[in-house]
Each structure stands twice: as C-alpha cells, then as structure tokens.
N, C-alpha and C positions, 0 to 999 in steps of 0.2 A: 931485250930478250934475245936469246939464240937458239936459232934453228937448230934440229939435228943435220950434221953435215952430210953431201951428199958424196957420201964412199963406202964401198963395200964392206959390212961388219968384221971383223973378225969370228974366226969361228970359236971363241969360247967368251963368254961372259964371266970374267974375272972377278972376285971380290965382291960379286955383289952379291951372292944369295939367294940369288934366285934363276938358275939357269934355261936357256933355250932349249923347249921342250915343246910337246904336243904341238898346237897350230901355227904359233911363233916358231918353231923348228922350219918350217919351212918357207921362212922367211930368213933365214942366214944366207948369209953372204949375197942378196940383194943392196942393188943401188934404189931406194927410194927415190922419184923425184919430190924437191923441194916442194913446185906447186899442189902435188895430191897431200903433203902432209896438211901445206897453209890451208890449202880446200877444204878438207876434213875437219880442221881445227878451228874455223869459224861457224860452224855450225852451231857449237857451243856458244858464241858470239850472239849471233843471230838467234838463239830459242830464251838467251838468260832474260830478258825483257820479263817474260811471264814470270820467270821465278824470281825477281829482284823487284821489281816494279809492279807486277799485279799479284804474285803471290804471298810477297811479303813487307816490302815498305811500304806501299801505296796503298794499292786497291783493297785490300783485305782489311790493312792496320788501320789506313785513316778515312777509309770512306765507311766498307762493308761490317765493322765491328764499331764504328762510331755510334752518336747518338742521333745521327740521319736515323738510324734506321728503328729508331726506339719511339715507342708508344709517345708523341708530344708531348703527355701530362706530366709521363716518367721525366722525358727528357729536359721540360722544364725546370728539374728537380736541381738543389744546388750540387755540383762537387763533391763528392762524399759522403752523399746523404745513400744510408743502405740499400735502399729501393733500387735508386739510380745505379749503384756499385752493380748490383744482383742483376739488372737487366744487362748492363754491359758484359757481364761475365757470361749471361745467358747465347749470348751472340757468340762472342770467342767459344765456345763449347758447342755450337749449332755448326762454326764452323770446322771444329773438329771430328764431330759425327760426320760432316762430308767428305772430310779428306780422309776419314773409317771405311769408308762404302767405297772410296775411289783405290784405296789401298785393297778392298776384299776383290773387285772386280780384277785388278790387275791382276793381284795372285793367282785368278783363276785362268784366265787369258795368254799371262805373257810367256808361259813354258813354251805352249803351243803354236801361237802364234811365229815363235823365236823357231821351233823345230820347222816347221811349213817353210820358213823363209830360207832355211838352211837348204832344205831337201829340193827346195824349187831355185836356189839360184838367185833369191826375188830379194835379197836386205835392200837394195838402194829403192825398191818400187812400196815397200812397207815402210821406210823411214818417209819417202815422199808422201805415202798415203795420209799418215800418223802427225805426220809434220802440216799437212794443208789442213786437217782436221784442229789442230790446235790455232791455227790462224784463224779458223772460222770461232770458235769459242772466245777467243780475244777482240774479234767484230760485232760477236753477241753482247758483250757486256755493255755496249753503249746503250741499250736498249734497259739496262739495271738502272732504273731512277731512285732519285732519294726520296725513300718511302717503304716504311716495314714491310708492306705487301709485296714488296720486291725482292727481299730479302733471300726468301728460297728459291727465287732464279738466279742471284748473286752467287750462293753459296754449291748449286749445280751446274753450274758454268764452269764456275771455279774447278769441281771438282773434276767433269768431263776434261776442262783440259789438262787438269794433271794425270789422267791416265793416259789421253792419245799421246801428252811428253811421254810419262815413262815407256810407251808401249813403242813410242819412234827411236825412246835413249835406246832402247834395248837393238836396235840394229844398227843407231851409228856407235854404239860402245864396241858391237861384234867387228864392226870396219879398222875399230884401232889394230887387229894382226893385219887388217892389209897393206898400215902403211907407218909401220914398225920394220923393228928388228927385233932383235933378242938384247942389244948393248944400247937401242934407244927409245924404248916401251916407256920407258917408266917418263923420262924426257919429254918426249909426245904426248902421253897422257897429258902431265902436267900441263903442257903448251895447253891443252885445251879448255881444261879448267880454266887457267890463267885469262885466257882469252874470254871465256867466260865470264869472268867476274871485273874483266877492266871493261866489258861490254855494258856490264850492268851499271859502272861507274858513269859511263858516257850518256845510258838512259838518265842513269837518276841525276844527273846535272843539267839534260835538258828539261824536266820536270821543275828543278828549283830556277832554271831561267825560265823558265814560262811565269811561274809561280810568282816570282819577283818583277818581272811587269806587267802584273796582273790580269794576264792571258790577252796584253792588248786589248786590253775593253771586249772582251767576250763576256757573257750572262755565265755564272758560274751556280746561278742556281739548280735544283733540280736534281746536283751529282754532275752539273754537262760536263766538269772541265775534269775527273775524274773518267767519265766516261769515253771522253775523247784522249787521254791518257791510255786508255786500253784500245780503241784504232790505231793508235800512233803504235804501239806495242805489234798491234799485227804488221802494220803496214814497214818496221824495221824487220822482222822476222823475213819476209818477202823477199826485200834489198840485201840481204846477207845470207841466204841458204844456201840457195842456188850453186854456189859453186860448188859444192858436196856433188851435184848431181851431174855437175859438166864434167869434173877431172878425175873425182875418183870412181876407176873403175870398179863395175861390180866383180861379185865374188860366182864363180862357177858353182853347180849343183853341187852338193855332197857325195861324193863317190858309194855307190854300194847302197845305197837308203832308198827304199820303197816309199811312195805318196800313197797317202791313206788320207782317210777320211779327215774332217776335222774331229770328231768324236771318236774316231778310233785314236785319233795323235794323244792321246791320256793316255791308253793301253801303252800305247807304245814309249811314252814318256818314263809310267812307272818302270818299265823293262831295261829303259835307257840310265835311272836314276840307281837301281841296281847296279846293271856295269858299271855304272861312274864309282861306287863304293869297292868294286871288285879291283876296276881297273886304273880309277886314278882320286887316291885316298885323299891328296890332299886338296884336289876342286871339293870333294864331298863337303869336308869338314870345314872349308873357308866359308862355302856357301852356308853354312848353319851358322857359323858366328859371324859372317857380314847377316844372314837375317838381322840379325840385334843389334849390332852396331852402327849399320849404316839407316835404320830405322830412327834412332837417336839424333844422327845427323842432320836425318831429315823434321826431326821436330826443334833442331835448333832453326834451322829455317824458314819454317813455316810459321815459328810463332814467335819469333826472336823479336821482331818489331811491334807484333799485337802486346808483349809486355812489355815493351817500350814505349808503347803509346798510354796504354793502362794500367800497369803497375806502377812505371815511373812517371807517368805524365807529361812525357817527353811530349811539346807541342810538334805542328807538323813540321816544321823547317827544320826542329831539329831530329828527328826521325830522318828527315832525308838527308840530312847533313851525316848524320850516323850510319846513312845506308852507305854514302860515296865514301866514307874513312873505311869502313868494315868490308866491299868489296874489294879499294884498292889495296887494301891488308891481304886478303884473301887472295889475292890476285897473284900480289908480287911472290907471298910465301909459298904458293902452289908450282910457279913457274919453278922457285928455286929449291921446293922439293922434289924434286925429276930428277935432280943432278942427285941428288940424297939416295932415292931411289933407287935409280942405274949402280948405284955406288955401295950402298950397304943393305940393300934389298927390302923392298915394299913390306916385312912383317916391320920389321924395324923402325920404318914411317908411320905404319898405323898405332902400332902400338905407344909409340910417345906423342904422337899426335892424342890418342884418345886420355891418357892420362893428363895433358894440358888442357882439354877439355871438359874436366872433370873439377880438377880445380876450382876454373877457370868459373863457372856453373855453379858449384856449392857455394864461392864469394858471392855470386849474385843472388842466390837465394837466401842464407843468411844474414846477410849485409842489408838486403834491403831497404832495411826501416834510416836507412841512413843519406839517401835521397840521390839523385841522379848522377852524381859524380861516381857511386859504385859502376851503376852502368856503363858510364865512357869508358872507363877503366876495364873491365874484366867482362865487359860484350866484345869489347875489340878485341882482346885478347883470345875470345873464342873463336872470333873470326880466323884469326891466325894459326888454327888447328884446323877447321873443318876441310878448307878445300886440301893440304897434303893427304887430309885422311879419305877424302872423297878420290884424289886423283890415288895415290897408292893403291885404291881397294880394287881400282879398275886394272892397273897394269901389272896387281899378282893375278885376278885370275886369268889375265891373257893369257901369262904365263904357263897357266895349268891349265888352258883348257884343251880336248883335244880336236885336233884338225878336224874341219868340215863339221863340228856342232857350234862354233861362236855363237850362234844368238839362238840356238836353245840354250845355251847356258847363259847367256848373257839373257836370256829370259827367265830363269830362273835366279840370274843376281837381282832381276830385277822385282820378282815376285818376294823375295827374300829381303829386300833391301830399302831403298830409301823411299818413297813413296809406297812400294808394294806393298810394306807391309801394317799394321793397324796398331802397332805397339805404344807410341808416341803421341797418337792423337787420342787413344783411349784412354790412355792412361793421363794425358791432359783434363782432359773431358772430364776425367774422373776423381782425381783432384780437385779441378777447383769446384765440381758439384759437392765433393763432399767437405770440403771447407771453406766454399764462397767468396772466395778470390784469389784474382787472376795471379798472383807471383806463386799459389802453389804450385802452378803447372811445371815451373822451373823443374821442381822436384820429379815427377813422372819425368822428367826427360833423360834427367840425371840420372834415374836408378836403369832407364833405358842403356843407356852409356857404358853405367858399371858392366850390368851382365854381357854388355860385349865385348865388355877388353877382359873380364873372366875369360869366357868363352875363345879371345882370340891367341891368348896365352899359352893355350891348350894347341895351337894350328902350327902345325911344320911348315917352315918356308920348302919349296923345290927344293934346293940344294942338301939341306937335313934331311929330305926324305928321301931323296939319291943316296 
C-alpha cells in the first residue's frame, strides 16, 4: 500500500469533484506527518476484531445464533426439520432486535455527544472513553456460556458494544480532517478502511489456527473457546489503539460556541441542523441519504455470516475461510479506492459501489435454492463494494463539513448511518418473522440498499454545488 506523501498539497483539487471546503479548507497546504496519519489509521486496525470476529463471523454466526443456544429437545431435532429451522431464525431476529435498540440509542446520543466534544476540544478523550468501554464488553462476553439462559446477555453485550464503537467511530471519523488534506482525504480514508479489514484477516486466521490444533487440548466445552475468542478480541484492541492517543494531536475548542447543558445540546442541535440546511446544502442532504445507505451496509455486515451459516449451511471452517477471502477483498479494494476517490470524487464511488452491491445481493437471494457455490461467488463480490462505499461516505462528508463541527456532524453521520440507524435490522427481523426463514432477510437489506442509491442520486457532489 501507499502512504499519502509527506508534501505540501497543492492549493486546488483538480479533477476530482469534490473540492477543499469547510473544515478540510483549513488544512491546505499543510505538511501531515506520516506517523499521525499511520497512528490514526490503525485504530481502524485495532477496533475491527469486534466487527469481524465477534460481530460477524464468529461470535454472533457460529456460537450466539447456533444451536448452543437452542431449547436441547429443539436442538436435538434433525437438519431441517421446521421446528429446528423456526427456532434458529428466532435467534437471528432476537439478534436483530438488539442491534434495533443499539441503533435507537445511538441516534439519540451521538448528535450530542459529537457537539460536546467539538465545543470542549475533548474528541481524543471521548474516542478514549468509547473505545475502553467497547474492550470491557469484549471481556464480558467470556462470561456468555453455552446455554439459552445466556442468550440475552450475548445479544446485550453485543449490542452495548456496537454503540460505545459507533459513539467512539463518531470522533475518530471527526480526526480524519486532522490528518488529511483536501487532495488526500479520500486516500486516507481509504488507508483506514483497508487497514481495517486486513486487521480483521489477521484475527480471523489466528481463530482458524487455533481452531486447527484444536485449541492445544483446551476444554472447548461450555462456549470456552468462543469465549476466549472475545478476550483475545479485547486484549488486540489494547495492543493496537494507543497510538491514536500518543501521536495524533487533539483538535482545539470550537471557536465561537457556547457549552450548555447536556439537554440543552438538542435545543441547540435542532438550531444548528437548520443552519446546516441554510448554510451548507449539501452535508444536509448527504446526511439523509447516507441515513439509508450506509444502514444497508451495515446490515450486510452484521448478518452476512449469520446467512452463511444458516441459509447456506456454510460449516464453521468454512465461514471463516469466507470471512479471510471477503475482508482481504474488502481490504485491498478500499485501499485502491482512495486513489478513485481523490480522483473522480466520493459521489462517484458511492454510487457504483452501491449499484454492485445490489446486484451482487439480489443473485444471492434468488439464486439461493442452488446451494453454496452462489454464495462464494456473489458474497465476495459484495465484499468488494462495501468497504469503497463505507470509506467514500466518510471522505465526502469531510469534505462538506464545516470547520470546528466534525463530530457533531460526524455524529449525526453517525446516528443516520451504519449502526445508527434501525432500517436493516428491522426489516431483517421482519422478513424473516413474516416468512420464516433466514435467506429472506437478504431481501430487507436489499430494498435498504435501493432507496439509498435513489436517494443518493438526488446528492450534488461540492464541486456541482460550487
């Protein structure tokens, strides 16, 4: 991969689409050092564990939605007997109602939270706070034993740590104008993603060499070796954050903004969402159609493996053999959509990113009944959309957003966005309650999907609205 290099940008952003404006403006013609970017860009590194390993190939797919956790008589039951089917779908949907409530709390939380941090100066002491709280939820789950009674501390674990993630994403997404430019946002971004997802490649391989000498004569009863899968998850997060907090400096108060209450910061929110619509049209309208788009994304993640485990009956080696091809996929195309980015501008990326994702999605849901080979096929190939359209969505609104609000608005990408919001998981939920098994969820995610690249079709890049 390659670093953004260390020399002063030029003062215009050529060709790409999306020019140096609002908080990114004031980062032209800055020299970045190298180390604040790598600093910055392992954080993503260091937090993917939870979303690769506990929130979607492992812990979720093959331990917490298994038949551990199913009534013994059910679970005795053979392979595709309806019973058995209906209970295991009941699970995948218990765990979609949690990531419903983790996605309603964020929305409420993360505007404000974002404006506080902005007005006090405080993003690297809230990504800290945010980020130790998601390693203690990752320590907790050792305590989830195999046994239905446990089920609802599995699935509130789970969902506590996906909001202290998004409530931490939401102040290290605000840190990408600090160690940007205007001609290397979209680059950086990407780095981070990238790093991201080849982070998650290195978890889920140490998980199949564990796995393949049979945990060295460990007792794998009970969930242990599962559970000890989710310490190891904290105890990487630990080893790889840190330097976010040593190098890159924080961001100064917001000039001009009064501290108020916490319950006054709504008042002052809706006042603040107003001006956003008067004085910078296109954060407004990105932030309505990333709501829906990057919702979708987030339910290709979250349940990408539970219907690989259950739909297709992908056993478990090959679930994590699928996790390591579809992060390194995600990885490599994320890193080499940066350069796409910088180049023909972040609508540009999202919008053929979400259209290959569409596709990509309707073959797995129709194709189905035709057996696991659909899924190698056209799961990977989703993979190879998601992270450009995750890393693009982050480095337009940098773009647009304006100086000294980063992570109020990157609190509100984030209430609007991929965990934030409830679009995904409900309509998973709601799917397969209403037709009883798990490949319809496919569909809920899809029509998620659609009405985002509707909606984003409608979105001027910077440069069209200059």
């Amino acid at each position: 991969m390659t670093l953004p290099p260390e020399q002063p940008a030029p003062p215009a952003t050529a060709n790409s689409g999306a020019i140096g404006v609002m908080g990114l403006q004031l980062q032209e013609g800055r020299r970045i050092p190298r180390r604040q970017v790598i600093s910055w860009a392992l954080w993503d590194w260091a937090t993917q564990p939870f979303n690769s390993v506990i929130l979607t190939f492992v812990f979720t797919a093959l331990y917490l939605t298994s038949d551990t956790f199913l009534d013994p008589a059910v679970a005795a039951l053979d392979e595709g007997d309806p019973a058995r089917e209906a209970a295991l779908a009941d699970l995948a949907s218990g765990l979609g109602w949690a990531i419903t409530i983790a996605g309603i709390l964020i929305a409420v939380l993360a505007p404000v939270l974002g404006q506080r941090a902005d007005i006090a100066g405080r993003r690297k002491l809230w990504l800290g706070g945010a980020t130790i709280a998601l390693v203690a939820c990752m320590f907790a789950l050792f305590f989830v034993q195999g046994s239905p009674q446990y089920f609802v501390l599995g699935v509130s674990l789970i969902a506590a740590g996906t909001v202290f993630s998004e409530i931490a994403g939401v102040n290290y997404n605000a840190m990408l104008v600090q160690v940007s430019t205007p001609r290397t946002v979209g680059k950086v971004s990407g780095l981070g993603w990238g790093l991201g997802y080849i982070g998650g490649i290195v978890a889920l391989v140490l998980v199949v060499v564990a796995t393949t000498f049979e945990w060295w004569g460990m007792p794998t009863d009970n969930g242990l070796a599962f559970r000890v899968i989710a310490v190891g998850c904290a105890v990487w997060t630990i080893l790889f954050a840190w330097p976010v907090f040593a190098y890159v400096p924080g961001a100064p108060p917001a000039p001009r903004r009064e501290r108020v209450s916490f319950f006054r910061g709504y008042v002052v929110l809706v006042k603040d969402v107003v001006a956003l619509w008067r004085g910078s049209r296109p954060t407004f309208w990105f932030l309505l159609a990333s709501a829906v788009f990057r919702d979708g994304l987030a339910g290709v993640f979250a349940f990408g493996a539970v219907i690989a485990a259950v739909a297709f009956r992908f056993t478990q080696n090959e679930v994590l053999i699928f996790g390591i091809a579809a992060n390194l996929i995600a990885g490599l195309s994320t890193i080499l959509a940066g350069r796409f980015d910088d180049r023909f501008g972040a609508r540009a990326v999202i919008i053929f990113s979400l259209s290959g994702l569409l596709i990509a999605g309707l073959a797995v849901f129709f194709l189905h009944d035709t057996g696991k080979l659909v899924f190698w096929i056209f799961g990977l190939v989703l993979t190879l959309f998601v992270g450009p359209a995750q890393a693009a969505s982050r480095s337009f609104l940098a773009r647009v957003t304006p100086a000294g609000r980063e992570s109020e608005i990157f609190g509100l990408y984030a209430t609007t966005g991929r965990a934030a919001s409830f679009l995904s998981p409900l309509l998973w939920s709601t799917f397969i309650l209403a037709f009883g098994a798990t490949y319809w969820g496919i569909l809920g995610i899809m029509i998620v999907l659609a009405a985002g690249l509707v909606l984003m079709l409608f979105v001027k890049a910077p440069a069209e609205h200059a």
